[in-house]
KEDRENVO-190338 format. One record per residue (C-alpha): residue number from 1; z, y, x. Coordinates in pm, 1 decimal, m for minus. Layout:
BEGIN
[NUM [Z Y X]]
...
***
This chain:
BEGIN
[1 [2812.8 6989.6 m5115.1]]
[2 [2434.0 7039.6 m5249.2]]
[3 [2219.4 7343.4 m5204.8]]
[4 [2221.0 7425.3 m5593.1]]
[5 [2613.2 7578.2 m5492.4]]
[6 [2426.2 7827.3 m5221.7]]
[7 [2370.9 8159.4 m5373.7]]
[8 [2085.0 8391.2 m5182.6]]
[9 [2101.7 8727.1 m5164.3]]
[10 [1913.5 9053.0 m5035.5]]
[11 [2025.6 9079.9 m4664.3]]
[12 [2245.0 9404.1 m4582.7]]
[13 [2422.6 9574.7 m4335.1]]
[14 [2703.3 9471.7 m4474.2]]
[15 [2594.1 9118.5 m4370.3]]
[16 [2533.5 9210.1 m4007.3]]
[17 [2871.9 9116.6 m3846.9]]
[18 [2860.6 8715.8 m4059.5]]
[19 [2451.6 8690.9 m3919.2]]
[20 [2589.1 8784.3 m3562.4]]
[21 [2879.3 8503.1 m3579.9]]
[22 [2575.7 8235.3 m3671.2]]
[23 [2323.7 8371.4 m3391.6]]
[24 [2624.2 8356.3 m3160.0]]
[25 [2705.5 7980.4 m3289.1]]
[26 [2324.9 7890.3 m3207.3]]
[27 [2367.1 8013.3 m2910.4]]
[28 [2142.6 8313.8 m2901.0]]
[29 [2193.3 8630.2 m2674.4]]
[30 [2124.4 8920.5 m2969.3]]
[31 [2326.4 9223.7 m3001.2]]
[32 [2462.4 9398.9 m3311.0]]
[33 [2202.0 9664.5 m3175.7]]
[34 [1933.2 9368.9 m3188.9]]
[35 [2017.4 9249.4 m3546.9]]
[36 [2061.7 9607.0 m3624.3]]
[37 [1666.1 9662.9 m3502.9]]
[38 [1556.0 9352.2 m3680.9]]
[39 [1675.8 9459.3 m4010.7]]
[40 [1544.9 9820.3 m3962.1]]
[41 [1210.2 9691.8 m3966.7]]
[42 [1222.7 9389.5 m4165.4]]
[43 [1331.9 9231.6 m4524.2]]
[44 [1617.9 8937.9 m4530.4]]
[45 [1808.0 8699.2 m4735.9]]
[46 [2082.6 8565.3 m4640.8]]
[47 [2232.1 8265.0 m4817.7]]
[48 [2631.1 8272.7 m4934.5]]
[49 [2835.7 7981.7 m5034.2]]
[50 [3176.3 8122.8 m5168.5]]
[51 [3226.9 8419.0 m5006.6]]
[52 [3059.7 8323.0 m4639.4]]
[53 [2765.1 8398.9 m4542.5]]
[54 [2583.4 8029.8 m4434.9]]
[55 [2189.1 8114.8 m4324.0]]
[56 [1968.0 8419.6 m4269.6]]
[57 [1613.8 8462.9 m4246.1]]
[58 [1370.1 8832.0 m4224.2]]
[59 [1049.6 8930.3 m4287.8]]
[60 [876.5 9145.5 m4031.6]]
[61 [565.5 9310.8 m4235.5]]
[62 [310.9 9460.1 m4044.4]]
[63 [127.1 9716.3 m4310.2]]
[64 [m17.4 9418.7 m4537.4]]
[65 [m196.3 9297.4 m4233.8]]
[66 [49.6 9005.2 m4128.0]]
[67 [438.0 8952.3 m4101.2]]
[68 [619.2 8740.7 m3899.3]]
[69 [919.6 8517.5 m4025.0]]
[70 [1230.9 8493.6 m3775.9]]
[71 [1625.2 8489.8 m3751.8]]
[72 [1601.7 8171.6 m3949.0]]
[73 [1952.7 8013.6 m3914.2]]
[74 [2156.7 7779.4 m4062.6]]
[75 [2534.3 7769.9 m4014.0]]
[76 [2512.7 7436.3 m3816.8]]
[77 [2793.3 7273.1 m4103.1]]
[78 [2525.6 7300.2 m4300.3]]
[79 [2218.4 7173.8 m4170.8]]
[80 [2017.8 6884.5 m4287.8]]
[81 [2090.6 6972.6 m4710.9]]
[82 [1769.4 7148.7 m4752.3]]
[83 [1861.9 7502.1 m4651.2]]
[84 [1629.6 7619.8 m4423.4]]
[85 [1372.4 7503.2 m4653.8]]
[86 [1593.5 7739.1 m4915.1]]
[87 [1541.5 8019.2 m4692.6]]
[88 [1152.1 7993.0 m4586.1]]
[89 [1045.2 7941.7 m4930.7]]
[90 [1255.0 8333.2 m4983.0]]
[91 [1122.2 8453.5 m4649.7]]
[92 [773.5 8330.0 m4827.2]]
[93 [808.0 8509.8 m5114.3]]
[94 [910.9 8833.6 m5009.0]]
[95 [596.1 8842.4 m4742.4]]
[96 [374.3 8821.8 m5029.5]]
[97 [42.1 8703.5 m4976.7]]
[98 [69.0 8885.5 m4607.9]]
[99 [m49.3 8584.5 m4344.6]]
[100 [269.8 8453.1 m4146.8]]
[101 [354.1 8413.4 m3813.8]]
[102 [645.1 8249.8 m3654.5]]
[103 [751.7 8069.7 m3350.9]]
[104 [922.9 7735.4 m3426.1]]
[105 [1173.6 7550.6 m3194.0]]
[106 [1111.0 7123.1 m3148.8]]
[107 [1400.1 7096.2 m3418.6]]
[108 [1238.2 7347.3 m3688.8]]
[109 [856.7 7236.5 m3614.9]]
[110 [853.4 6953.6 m3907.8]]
[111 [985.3 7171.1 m4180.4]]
[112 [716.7 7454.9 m4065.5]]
[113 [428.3 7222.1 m4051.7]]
[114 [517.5 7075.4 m4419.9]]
[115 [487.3 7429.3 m4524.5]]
[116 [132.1 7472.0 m4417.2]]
[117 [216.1 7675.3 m4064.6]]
[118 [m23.7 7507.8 m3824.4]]
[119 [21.8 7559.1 m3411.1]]
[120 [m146.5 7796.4 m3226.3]]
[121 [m6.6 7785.6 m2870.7]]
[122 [375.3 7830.1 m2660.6]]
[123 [592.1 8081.3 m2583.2]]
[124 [766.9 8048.7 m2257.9]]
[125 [1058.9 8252.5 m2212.1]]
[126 [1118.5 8434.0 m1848.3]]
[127 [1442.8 8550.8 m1757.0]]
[128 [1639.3 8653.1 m1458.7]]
[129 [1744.8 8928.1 m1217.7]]
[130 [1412.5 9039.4 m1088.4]]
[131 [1308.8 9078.9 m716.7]]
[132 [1273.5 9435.3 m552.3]]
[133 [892.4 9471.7 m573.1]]
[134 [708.7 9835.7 m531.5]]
[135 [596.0 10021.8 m785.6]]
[136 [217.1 9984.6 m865.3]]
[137 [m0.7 10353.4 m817.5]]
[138 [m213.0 10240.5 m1144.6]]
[139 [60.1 10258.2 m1442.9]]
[140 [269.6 10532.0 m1541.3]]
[141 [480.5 10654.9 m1826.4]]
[142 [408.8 10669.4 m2107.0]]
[143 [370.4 11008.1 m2311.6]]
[144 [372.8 11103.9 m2678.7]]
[145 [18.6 11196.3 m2620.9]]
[146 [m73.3 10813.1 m2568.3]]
[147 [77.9 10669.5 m2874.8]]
[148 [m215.4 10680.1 m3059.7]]
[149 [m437.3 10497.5 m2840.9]]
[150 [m87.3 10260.0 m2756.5]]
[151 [m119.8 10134.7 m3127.0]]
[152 [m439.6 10092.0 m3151.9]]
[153 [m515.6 9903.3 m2854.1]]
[154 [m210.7 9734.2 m3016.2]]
[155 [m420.9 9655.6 m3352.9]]
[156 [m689.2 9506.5 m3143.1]]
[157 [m485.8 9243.8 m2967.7]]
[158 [m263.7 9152.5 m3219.6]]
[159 [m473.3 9132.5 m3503.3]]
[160 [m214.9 9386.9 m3720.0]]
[161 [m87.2 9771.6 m3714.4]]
[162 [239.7 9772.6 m3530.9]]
[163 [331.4 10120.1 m3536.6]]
[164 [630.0 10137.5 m3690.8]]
[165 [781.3 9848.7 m3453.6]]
[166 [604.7 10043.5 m3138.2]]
[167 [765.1 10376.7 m3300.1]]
[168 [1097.0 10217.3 m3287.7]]
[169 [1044.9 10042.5 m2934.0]]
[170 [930.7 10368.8 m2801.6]]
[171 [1252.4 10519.2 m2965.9]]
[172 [1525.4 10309.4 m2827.4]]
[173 [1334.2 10216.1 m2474.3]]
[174 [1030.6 10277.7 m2294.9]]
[175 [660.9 10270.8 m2265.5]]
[176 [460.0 10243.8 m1950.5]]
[177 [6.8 10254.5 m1934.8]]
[178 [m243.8 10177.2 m1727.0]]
[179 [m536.4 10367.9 m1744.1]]
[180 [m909.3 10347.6 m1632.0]]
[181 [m1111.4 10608.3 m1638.9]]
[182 [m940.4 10845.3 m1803.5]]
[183 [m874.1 10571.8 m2104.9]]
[184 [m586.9 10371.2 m2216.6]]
[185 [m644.7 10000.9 m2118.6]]
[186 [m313.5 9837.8 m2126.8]]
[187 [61.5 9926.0 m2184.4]]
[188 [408.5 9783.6 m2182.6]]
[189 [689.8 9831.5 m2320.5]]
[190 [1102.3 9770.5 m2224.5]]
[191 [1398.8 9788.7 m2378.5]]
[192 [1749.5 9663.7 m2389.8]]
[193 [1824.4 9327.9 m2562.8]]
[194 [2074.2 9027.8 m2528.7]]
[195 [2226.4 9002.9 m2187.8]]
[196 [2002.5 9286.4 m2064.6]]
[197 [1647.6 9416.3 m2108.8]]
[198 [1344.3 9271.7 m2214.8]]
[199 [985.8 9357.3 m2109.1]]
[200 [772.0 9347.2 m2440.1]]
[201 [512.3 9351.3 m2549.1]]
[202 [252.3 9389.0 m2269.3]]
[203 [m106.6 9465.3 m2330.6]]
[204 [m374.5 9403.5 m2148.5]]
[205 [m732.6 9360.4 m2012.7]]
[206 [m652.7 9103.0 m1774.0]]
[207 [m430.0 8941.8 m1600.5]]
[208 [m361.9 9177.4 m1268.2]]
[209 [m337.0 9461.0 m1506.7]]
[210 [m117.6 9269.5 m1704.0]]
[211 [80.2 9171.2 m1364.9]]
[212 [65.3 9589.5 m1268.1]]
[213 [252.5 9671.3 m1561.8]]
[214 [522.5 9427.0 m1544.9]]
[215 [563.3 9551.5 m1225.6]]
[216 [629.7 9923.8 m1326.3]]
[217 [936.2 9819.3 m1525.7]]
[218 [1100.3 9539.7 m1230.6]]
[219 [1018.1 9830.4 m1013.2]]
[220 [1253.5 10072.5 m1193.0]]
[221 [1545.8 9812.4 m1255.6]]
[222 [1612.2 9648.0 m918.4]]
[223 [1845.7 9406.6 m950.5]]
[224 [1887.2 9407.2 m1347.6]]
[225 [1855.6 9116.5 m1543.7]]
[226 [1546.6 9137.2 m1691.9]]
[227 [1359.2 8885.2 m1983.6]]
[228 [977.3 8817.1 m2072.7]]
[229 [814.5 8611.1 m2336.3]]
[230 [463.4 8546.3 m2238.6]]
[231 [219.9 8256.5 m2357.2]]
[232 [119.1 7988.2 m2167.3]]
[233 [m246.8 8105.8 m2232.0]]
[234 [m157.6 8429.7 m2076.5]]
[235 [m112.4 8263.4 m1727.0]]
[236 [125.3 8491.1 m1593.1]]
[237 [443.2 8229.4 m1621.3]]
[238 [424.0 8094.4 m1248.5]]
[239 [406.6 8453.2 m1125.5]]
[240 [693.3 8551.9 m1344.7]]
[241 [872.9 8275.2 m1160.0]]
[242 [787.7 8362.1 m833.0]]
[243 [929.7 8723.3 m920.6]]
[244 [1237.0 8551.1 m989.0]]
[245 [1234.5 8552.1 m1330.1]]
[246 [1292.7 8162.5 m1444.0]]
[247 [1159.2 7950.4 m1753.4]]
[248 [1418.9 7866.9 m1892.4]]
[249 [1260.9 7793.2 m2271.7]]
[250 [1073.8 7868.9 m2545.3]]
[251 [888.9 7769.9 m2868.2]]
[252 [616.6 7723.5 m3099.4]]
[253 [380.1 8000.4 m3194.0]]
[254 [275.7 7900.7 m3543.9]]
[255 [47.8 8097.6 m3818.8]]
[256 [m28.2 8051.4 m4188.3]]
[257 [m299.0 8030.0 m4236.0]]
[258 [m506.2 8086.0 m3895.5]]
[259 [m580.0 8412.7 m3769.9]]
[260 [m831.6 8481.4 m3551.6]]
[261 [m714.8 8547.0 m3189.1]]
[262 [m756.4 8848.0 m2932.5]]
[263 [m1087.5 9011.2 m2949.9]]
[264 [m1251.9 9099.3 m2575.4]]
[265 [m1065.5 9429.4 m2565.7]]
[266 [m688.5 9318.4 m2456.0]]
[267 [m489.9 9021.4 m2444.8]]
[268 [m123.9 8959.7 m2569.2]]
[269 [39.6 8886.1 m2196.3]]
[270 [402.1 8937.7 m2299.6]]
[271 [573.5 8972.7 m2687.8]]
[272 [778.6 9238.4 m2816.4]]
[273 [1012.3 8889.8 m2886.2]]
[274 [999.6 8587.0 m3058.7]]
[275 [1115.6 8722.3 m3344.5]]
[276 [861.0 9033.8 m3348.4]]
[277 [598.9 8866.7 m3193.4]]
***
């Protein structure tokens, strides 16, 4: 069978329930609710031979600052006829001339690098049920008050306006701060995913602030099983482990081109996910 017989097509919700089936055949933990998220925010394709549906990919746009390319799969009967290269040169197209992000697995690294995505660091993924630890006296909730300064302290770290995702995230979870002097100067965010919640993104000024608000959300779910992607720039993977939350994988953070990385103001410490970044 050669890729000319694959047909590509707008993703849809009517394609939810066939993209499910392949992220359960690749082993991923996502939800209907998860996929449901991802397309809210995002453009797809998926790619149909006959009547099944045989690869997705989305595009995450961030204003027209950035977007980030993610749910790439290929059913795995399929792999290794040119698909996935199908299906990035789609994502590609629909993101414009937006710069890309992504974060690559070992298997999907040579296709990404042929495209002109270059490495910028790892993602380690943290997950786990999460010791009892007290809550810190230096973060609380969040209010609707803060969003404002949420996003933009947002903007500054990640380079791009995420308001709409940190709309939605705020939405369907919840938001924690930390505050000095009377000023926003991190946040956090957590919200249900996979086989239970995931703490994402965290934003902060350094790395025990960054620590404090992790904190506030194991705090208030003793004993759930809790997930993190951080960096391994961030430094805060051993003490996620000691916390009892265990590497247990990751990937490739990629851009095309490069974009310049955090300014002084706040650090990426933990993603909204992979896919989201």
């Amino acid at each position: 069978m050669q890729t000319s017989q694959i047909d590509l097509a707008a993703f849809g919700s009517e394609h939810l329930g066939a993209a499910l089936n392949l992220s359960r055949q690749a082993g991923w933990p996502h939800r209907p609710e998860d996929w449901q998220m991802a397309l809210a925010l995002s453009e797809g394709v998926v790619a149909i031979e006959g009547d099944r549906v045989v690869g997705t990919v989305f595009v995450t746009p961030y204003k027209q600052d950035c977007a980030t390319i993610n749910m790439v799969i290929v059913d795995e009967a399929m792999r290794g006829r040119g698909l996935g290269r199908m299906l990035m040169h789609a994502a590609m197209e629909l993101a414009g001339d937006r710069p890309l992000r992504l974060v690559a697995t070992a298997d999907g690294l040579p296709l990404y690098e042929k495209l002109g995505f270059r490495q910028t660091g790892r993602i380690l993924q943290h997950q786990g049920t999460a010791a009892e630890l007290a809550a810190p006296i230096a973060t609380s909730a969040a209010t609707m008050a803060d969003f404002t300064a949420i996003t933009e302290l947002d903007r500054q770290a990640f380079g791009a306006d995420r308001a709409d995702l940190l709309e939605y995230i705020a939405k369907a979870g919840e938001l924690a701060v930390l505050r000095r002097n009377g000023r926003i100067t991190g946040f956090a965010a957590l919200r249900t995913f996979g086989r239970g919640e995931v703490i994402g993104p965290v934003i902060a000024g350094n790395l025990e602030d960054a620590k404090a608000l992790v904190t506030h959300f194991i705090a208030l779910r003793p004993g759930a099983f809790l997930r993190v992607d951080t960096t391994a720039a961030a430094g805060l993977s051993d003490w996620l482990a000691q916390q009892g939350l265990a590497h247990v994988g990751g990937g490739i953070a990629m851009m095309k081109p490069s974009i310049p990385g955090a300014g002084p103001v706040a650090t990426i410490f933990a993603l909204a996910s992979q896919a989201l970044g």
